[in-house]
CHARMM internal coordinates of N, CA and C (Angstrom, degrees):
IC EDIT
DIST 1 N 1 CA 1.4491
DIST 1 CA 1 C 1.5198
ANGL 1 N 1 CA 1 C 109.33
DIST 1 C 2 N 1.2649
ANGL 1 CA 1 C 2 N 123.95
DIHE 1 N 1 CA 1 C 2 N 136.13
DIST 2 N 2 CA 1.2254
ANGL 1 C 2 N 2 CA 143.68
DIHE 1 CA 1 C 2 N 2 CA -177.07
DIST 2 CA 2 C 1.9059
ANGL 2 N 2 CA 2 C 113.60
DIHE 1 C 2 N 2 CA 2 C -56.88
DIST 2 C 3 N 1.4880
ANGL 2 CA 2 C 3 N 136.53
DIHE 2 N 2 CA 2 C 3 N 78.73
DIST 3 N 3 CA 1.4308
ANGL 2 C 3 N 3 CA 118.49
DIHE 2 CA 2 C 3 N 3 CA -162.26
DIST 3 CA 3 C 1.3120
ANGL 3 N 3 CA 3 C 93.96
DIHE 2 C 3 N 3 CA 3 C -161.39
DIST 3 C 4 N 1.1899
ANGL 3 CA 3 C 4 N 139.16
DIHE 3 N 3 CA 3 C 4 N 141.10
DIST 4 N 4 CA 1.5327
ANGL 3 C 4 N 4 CA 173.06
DIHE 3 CA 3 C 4 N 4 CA 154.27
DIST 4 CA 4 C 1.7584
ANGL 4 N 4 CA 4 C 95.18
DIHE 3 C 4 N 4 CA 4 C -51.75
DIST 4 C 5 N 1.4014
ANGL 4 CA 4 C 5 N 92.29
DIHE 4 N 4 CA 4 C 5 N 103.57
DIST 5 N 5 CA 1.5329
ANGL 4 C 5 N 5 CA 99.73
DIHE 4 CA 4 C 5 N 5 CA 159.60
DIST 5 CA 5 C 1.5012
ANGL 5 N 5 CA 5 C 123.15
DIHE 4 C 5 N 5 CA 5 C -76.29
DIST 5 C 6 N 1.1741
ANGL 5 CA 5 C 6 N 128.74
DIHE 5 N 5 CA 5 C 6 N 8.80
DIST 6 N 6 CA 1.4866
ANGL 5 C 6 N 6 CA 151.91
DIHE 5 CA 5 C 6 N 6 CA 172.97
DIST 6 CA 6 C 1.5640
ANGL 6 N 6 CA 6 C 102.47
DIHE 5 C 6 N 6 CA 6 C -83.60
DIST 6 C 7 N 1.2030
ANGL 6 CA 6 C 7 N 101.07
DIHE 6 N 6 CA 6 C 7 N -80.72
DIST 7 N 7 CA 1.2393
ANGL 6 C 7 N 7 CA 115.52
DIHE 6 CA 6 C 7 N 7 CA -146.08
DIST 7 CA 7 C 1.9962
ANGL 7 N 7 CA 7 C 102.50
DIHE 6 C 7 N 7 CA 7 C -114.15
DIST 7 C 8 N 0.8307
ANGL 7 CA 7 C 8 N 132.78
DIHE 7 N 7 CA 7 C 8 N -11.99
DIST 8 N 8 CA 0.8203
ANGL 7 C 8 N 8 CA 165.70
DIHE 7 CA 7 C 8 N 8 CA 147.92
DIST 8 CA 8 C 1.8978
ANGL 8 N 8 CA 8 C 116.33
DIHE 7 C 8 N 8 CA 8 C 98.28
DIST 8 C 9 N 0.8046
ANGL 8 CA 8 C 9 N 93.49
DIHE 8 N 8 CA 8 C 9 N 7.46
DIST 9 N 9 CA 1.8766
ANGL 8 C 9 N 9 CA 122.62
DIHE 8 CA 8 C 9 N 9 CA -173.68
DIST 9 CA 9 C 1.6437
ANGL 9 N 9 CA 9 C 94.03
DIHE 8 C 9 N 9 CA 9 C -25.07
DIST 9 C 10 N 1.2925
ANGL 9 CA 9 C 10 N 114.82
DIHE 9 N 9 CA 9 C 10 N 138.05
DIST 10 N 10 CA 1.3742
ANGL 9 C 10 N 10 CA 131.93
DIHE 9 CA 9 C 10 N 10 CA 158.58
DIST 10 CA 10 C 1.0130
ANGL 10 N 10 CA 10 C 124.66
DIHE 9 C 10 N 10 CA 10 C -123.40
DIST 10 C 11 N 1.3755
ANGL 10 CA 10 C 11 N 112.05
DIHE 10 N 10 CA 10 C 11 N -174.70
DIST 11 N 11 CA 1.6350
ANGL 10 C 11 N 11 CA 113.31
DIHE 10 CA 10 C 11 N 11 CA 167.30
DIST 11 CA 11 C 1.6727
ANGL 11 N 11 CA 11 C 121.12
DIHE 10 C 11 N 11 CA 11 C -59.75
DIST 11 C 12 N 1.6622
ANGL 11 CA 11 C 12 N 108.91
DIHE 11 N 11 CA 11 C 12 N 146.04
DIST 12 N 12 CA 1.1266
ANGL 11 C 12 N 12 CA 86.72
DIHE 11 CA 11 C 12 N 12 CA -164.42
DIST 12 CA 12 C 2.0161
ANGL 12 N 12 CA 12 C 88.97
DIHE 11 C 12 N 12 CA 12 C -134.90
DIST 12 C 13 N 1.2052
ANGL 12 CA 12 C 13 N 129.87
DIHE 12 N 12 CA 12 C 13 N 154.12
DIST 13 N 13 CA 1.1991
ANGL 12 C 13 N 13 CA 132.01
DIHE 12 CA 12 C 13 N 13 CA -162.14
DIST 13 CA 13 C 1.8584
ANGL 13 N 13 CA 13 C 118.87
DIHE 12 C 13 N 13 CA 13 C -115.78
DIST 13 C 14 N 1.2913
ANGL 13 CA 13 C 14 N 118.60
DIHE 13 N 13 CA 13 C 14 N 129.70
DIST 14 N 14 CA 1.4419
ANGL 13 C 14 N 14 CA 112.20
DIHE 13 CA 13 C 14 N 14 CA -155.01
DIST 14 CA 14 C 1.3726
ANGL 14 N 14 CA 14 C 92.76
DIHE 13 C 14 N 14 CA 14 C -139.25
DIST 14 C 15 N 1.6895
ANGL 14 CA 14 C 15 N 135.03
DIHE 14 N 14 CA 14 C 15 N -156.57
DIST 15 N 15 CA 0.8881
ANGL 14 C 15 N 15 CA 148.18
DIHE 14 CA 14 C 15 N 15 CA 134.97
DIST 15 CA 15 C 1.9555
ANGL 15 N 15 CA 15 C 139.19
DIHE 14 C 15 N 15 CA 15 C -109.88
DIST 15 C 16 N 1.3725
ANGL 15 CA 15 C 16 N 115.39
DIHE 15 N 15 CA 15 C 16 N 125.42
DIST 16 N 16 CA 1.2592
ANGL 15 C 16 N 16 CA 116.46
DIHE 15 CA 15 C 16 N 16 CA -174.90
DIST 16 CA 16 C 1.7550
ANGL 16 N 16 CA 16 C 118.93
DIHE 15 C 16 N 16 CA 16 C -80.93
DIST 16 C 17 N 1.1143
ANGL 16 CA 16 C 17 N 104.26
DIHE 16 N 16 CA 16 C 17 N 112.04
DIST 17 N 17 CA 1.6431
ANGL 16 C 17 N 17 CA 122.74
DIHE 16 CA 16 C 17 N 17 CA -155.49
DIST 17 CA 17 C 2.1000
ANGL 17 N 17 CA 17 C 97.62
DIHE 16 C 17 N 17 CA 17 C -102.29
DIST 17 C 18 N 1.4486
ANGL 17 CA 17 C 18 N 111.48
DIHE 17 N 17 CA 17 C 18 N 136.78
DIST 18 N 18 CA 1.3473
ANGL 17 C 18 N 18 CA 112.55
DIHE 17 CA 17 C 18 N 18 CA -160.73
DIST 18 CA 18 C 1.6716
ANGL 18 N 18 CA 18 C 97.25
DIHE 17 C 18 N 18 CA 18 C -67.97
DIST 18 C 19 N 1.5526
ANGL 18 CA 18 C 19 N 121.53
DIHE 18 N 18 CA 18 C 19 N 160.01
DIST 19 N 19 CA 1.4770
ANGL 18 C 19 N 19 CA 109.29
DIHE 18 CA 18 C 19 N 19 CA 174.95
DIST 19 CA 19 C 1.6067
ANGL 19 N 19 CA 19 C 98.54
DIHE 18 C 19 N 19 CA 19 C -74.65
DIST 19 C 20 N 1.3421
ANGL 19 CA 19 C 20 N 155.48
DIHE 19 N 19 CA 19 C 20 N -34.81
DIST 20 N 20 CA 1.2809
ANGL 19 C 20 N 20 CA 145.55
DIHE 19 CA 19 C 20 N 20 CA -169.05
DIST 20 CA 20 C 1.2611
ANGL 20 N 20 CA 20 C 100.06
DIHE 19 C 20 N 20 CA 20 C -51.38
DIST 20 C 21 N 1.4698
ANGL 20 CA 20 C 21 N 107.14
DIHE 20 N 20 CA 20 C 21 N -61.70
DIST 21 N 21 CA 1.6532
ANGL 20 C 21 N 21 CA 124.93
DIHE 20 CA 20 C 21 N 21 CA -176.26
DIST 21 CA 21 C 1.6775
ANGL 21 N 21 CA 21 C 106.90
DIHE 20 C 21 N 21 CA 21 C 73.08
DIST 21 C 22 N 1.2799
ANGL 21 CA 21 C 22 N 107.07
DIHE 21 N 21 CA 21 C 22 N 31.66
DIST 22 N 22 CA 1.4434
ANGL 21 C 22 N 22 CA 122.33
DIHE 21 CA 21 C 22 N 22 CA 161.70
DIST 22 CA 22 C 1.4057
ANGL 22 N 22 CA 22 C 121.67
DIHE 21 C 22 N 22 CA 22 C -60.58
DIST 22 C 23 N 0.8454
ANGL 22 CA 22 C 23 N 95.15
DIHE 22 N 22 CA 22 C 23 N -47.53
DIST 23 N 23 CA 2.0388
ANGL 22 C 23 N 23 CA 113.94
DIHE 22 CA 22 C 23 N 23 CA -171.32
DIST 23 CA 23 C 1.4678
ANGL 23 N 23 CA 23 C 97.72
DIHE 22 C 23 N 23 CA 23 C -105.60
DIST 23 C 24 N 1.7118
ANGL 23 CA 23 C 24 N 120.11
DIHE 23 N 23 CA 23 C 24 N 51.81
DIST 24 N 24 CA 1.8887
ANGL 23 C 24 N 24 CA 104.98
DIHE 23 CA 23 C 24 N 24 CA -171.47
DIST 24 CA 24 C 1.9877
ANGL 24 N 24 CA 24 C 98.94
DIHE 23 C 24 N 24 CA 24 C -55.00
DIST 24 C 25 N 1.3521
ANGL 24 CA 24 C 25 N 123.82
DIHE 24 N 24 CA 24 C 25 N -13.37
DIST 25 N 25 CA 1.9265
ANGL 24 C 25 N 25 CA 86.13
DIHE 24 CA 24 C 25 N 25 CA -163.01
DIST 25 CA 25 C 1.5840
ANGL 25 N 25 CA 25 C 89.40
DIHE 24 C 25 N 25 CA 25 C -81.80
DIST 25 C 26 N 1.3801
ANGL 25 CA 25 C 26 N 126.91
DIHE 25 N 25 CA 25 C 26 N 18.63
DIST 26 N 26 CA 1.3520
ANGL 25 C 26 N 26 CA 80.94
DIHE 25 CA 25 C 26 N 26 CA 172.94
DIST 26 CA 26 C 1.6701
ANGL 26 N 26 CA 26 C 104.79
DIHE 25 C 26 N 26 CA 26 C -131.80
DIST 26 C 27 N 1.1646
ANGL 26 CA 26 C 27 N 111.19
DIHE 26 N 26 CA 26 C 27 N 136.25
DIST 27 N 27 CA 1.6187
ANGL 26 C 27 N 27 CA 149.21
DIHE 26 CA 26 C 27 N 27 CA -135.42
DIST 27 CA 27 C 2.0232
ANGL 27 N 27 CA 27 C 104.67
DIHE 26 C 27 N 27 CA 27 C -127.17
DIST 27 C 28 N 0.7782
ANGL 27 CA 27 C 28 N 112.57
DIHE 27 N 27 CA 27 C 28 N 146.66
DIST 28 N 28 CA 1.5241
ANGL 27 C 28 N 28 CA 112.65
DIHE 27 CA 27 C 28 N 28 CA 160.01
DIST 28 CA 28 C 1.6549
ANGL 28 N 28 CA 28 C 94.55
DIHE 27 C 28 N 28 CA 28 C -167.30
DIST 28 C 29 N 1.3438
ANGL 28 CA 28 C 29 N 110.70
DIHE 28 N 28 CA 28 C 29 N 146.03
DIST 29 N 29 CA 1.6990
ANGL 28 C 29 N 29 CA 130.76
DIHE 28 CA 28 C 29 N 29 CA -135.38
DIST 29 CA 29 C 1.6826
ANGL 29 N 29 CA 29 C 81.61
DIHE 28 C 29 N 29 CA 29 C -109.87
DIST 29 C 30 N 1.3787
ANGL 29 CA 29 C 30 N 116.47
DIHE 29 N 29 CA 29 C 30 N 145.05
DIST 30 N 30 CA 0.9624
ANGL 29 C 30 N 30 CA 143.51
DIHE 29 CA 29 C 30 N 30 CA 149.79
DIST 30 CA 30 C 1.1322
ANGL 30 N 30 CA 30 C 137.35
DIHE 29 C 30 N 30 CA 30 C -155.40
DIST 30 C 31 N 1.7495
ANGL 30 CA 30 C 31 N 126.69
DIHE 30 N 30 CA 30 C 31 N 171.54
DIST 31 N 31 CA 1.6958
ANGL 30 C 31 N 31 CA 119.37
DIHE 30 CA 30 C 31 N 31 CA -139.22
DIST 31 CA 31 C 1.6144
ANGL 31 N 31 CA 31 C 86.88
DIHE 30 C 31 N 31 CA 31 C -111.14
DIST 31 C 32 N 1.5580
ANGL 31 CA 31 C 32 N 107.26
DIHE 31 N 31 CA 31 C 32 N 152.60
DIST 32 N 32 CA 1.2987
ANGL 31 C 32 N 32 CA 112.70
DIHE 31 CA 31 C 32 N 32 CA 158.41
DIST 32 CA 32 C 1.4126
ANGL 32 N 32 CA 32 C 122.11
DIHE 31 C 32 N 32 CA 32 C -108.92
DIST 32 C 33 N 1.1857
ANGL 32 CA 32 C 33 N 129.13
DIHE 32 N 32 CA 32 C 33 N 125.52
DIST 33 N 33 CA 1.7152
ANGL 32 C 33 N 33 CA 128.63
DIHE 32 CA 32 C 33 N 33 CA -177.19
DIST 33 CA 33 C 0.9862
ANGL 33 N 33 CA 33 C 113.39
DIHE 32 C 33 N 33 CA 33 C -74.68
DIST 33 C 34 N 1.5585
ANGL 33 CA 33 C 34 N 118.53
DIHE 33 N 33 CA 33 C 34 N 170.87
DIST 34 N 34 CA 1.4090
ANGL 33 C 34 N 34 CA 116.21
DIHE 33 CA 33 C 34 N 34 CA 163.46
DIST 34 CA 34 C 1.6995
ANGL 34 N 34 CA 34 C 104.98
DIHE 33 C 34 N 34 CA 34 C -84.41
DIST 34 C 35 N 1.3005
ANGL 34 CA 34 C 35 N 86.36
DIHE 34 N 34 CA 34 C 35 N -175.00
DIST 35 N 35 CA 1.9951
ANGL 34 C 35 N 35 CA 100.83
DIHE 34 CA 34 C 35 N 35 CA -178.12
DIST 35 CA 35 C 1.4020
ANGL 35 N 35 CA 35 C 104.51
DIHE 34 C 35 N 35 CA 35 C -107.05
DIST 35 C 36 N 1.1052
ANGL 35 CA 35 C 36 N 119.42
DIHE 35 N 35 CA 35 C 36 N 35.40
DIST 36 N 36 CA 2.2520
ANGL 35 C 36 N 36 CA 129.36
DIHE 35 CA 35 C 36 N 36 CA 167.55
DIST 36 CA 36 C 1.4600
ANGL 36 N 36 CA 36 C 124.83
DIHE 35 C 36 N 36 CA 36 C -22.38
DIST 36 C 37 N 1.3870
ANGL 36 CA 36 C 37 N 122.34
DIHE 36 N 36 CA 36 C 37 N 106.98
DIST 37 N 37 CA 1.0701
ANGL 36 C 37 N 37 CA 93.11
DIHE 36 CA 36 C 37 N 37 CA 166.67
DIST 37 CA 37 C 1.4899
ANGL 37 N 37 CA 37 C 119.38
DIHE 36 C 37 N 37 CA 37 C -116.66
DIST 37 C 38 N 0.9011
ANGL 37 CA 37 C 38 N 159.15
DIHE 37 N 37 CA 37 C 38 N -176.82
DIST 38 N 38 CA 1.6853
ANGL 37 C 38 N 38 CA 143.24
DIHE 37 CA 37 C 38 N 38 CA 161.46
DIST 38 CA 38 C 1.8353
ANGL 38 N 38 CA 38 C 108.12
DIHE 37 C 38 N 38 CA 38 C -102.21
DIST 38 C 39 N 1.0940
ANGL 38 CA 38 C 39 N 118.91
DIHE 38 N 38 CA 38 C 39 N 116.36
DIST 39 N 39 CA 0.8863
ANGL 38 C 39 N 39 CA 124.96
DIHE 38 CA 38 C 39 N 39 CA 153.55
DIST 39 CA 39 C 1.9330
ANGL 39 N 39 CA 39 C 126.35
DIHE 38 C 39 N 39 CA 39 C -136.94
DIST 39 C 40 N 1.4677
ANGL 39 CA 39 C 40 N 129.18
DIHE 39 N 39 CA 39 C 40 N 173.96
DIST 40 N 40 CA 1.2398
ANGL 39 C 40 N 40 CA 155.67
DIHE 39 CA 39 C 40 N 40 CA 177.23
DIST 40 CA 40 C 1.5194
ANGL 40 N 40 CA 40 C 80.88
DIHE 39 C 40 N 40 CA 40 C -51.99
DIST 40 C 41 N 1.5049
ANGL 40 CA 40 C 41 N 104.72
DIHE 40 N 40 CA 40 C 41 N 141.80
DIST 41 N 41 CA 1.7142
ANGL 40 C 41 N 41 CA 101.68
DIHE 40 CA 40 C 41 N 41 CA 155.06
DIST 41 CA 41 C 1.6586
ANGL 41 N 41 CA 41 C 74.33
DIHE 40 C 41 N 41 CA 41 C -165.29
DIST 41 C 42 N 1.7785
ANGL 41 CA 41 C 42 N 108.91
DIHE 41 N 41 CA 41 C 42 N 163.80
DIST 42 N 42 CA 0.8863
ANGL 41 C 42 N 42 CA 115.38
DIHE 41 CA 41 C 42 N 42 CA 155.20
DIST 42 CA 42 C 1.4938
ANGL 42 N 42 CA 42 C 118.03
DIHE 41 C 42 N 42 CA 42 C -98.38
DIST 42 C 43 N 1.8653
ANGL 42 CA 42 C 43 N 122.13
DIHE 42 N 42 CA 42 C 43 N 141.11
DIST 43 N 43 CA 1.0481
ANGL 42 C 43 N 43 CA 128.37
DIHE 42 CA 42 C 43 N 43 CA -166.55
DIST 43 CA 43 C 1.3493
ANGL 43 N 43 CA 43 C 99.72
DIHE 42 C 43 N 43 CA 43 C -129.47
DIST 43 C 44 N 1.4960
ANGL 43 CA 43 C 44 N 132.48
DIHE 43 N 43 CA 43 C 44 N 106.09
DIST 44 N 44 CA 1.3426
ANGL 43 C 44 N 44 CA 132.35
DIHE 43 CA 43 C 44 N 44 CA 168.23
DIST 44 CA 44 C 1.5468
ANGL 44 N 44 CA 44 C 114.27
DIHE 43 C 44 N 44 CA 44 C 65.52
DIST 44 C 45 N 1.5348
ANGL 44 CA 44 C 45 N 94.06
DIHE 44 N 44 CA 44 C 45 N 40.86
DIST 45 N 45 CA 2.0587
ANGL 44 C 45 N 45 CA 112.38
DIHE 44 CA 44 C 45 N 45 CA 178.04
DIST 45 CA 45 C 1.6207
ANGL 45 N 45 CA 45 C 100.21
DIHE 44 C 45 N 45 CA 45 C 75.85
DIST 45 C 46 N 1.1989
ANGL 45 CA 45 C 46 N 118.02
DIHE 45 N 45 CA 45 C 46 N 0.52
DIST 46 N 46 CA 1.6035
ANGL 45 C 46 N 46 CA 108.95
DIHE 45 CA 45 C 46 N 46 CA -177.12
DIST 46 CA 46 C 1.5838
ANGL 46 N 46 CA 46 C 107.39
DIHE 45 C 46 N 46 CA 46 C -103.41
DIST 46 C 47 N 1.1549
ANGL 46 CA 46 C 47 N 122.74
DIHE 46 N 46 CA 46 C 47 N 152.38
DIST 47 N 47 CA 1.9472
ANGL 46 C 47 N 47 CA 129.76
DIHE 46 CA 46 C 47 N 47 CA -179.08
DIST 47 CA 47 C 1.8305
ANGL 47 N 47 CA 47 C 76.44
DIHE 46 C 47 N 47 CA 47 C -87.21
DIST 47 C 48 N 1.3034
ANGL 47 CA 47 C 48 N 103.99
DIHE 47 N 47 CA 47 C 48 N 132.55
DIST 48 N 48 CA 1.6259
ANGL 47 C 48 N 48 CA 110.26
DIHE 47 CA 47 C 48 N 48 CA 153.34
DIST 48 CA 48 C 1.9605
ANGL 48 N 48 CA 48 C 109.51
DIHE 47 C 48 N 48 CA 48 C -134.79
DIST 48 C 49 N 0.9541
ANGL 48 CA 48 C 49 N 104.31
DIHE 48 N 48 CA 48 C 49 N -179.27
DIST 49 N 49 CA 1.8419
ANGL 48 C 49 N 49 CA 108.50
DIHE 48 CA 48 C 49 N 49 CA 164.93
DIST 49 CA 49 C 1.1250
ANGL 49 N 49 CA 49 C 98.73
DIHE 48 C 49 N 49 CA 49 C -121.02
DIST 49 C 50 N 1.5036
ANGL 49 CA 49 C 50 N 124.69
DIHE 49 N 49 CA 49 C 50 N 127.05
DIST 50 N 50 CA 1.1328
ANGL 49 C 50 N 50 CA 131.81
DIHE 49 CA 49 C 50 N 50 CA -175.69
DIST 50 CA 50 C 1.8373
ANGL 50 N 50 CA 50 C 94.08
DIHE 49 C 50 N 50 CA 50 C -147.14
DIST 50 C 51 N 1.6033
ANGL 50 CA 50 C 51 N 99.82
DIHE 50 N 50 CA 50 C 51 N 150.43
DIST 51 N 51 CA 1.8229
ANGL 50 C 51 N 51 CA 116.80
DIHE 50 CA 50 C 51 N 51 CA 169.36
DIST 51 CA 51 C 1.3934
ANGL 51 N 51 CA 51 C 108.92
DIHE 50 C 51 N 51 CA 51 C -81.68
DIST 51 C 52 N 1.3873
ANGL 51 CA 51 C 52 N 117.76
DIHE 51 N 51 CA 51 C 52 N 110.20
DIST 52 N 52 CA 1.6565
ANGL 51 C 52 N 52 CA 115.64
DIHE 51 CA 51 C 52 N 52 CA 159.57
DIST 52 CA 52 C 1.5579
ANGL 52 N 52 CA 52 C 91.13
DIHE 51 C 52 N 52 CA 52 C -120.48
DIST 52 C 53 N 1.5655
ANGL 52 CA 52 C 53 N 76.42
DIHE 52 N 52 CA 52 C 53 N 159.09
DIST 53 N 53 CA 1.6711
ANGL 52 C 53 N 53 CA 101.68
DIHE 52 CA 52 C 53 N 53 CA 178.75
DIST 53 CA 53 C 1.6463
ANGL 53 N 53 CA 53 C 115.84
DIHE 52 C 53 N 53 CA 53 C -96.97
DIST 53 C 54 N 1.0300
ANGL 53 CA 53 C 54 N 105.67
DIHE 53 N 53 CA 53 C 54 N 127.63
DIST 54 N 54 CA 1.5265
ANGL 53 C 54 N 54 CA 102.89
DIHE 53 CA 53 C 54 N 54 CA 179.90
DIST 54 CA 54 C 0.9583
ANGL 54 N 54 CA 54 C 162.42
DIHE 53 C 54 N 54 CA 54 C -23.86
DIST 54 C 55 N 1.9917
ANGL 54 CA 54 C 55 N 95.55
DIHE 54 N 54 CA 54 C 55 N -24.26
DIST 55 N 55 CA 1.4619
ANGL 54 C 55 N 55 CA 105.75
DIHE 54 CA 54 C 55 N 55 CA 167.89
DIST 55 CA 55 C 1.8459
ANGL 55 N 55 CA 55 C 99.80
DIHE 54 C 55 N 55 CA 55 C -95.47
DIST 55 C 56 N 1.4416
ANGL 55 CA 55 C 56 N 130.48
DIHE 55 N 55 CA 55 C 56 N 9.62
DIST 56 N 56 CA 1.0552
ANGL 55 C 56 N 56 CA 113.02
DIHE 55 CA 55 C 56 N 56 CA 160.42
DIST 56 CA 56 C 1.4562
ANGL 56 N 56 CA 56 C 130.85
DIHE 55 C 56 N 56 CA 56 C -100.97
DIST 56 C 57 N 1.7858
ANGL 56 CA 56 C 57 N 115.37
DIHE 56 N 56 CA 56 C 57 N -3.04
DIST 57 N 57 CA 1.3028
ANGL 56 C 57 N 57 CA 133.13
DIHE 56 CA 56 C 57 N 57 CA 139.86
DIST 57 CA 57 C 1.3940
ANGL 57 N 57 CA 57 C 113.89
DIHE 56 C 57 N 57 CA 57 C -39.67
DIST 57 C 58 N 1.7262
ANGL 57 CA 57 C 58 N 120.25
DIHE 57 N 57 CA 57 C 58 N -72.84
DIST 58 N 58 CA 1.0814
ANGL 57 C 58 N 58 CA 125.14
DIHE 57 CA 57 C 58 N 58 CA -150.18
DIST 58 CA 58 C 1.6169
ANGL 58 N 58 CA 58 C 92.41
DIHE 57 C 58 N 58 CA 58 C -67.15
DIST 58 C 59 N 1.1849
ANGL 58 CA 58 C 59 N 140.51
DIHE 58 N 58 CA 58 C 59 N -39.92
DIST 59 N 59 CA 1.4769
ANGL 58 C 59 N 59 CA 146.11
DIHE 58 CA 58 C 59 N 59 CA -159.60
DIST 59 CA 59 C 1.4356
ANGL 59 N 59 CA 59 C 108.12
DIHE 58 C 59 N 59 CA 59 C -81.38
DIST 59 C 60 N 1.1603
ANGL 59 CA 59 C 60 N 106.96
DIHE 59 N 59 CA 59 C 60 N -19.13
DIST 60 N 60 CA 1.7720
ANGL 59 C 60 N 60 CA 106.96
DIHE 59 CA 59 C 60 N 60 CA 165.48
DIST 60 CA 60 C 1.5490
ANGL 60 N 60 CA 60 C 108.50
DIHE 59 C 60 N 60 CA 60 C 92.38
DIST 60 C 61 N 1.7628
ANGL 60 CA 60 C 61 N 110.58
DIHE 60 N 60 CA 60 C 61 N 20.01
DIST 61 N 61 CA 1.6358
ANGL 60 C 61 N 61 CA 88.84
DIHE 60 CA 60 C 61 N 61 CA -164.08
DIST 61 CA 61 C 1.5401
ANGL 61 N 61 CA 61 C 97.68
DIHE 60 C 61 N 61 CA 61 C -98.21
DIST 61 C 62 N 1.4731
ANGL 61 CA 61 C 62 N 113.97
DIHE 61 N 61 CA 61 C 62 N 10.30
DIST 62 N 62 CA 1.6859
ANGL 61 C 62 N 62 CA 108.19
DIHE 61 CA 61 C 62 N 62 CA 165.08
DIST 62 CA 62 C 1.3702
ANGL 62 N 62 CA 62 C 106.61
DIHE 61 C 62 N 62 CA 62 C -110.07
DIST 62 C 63 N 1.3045
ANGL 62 CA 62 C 63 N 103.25
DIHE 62 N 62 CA 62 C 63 N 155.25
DIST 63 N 63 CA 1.6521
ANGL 62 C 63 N 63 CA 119.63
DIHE 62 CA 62 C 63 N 63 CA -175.05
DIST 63 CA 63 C 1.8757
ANGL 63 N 63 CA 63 C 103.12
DIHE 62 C 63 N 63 CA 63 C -95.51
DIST 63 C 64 N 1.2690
ANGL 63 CA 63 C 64 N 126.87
DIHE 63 N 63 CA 63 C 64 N 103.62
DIST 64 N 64 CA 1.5221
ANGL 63 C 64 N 64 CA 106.10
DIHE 63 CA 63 C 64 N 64 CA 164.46
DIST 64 CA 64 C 1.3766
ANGL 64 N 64 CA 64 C 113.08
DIHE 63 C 64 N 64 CA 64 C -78.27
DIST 64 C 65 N 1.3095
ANGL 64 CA 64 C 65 N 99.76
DIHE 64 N 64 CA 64 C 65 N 150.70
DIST 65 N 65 CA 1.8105
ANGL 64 C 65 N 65 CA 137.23
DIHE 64 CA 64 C 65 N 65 CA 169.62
DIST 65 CA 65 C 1.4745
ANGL 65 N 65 CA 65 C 91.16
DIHE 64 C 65 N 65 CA 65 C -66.49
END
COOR INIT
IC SEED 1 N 1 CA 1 C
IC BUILD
């Protein structure tokens, strides 16, 4: 399953709206992912591979190996 061992972020569910947006009631639902990447971090003095999501890279709250 797609989720940020940081932060714990999942999939999250919205609706897909036409670009004309002529006809707005009509809608069909789709999911948004996270942005995952796998990398080395150290976790509790140990090297592991773990999925963070990008904005918890860019924010510094993982340590890379």
């Amino acid at each position: 399953m797609a989720k940020c061992e940081i932060c714990e972020k999942t999939l999250s569910h919205g609706n897909k709206i036409s670009i004309a947006r002529s006809h707005v009631s009509r809608r069909a639902t789709r999911t948004f992912k996270p942005n995952l990447r796998t990398v080395k971090a150290n976790v509790n003095g140990e090297v592991k591979k773990i999925s963070v999501c990008s904005k918890c890279l860019r924010s510094g709250k993982v340590e890379r190996a």
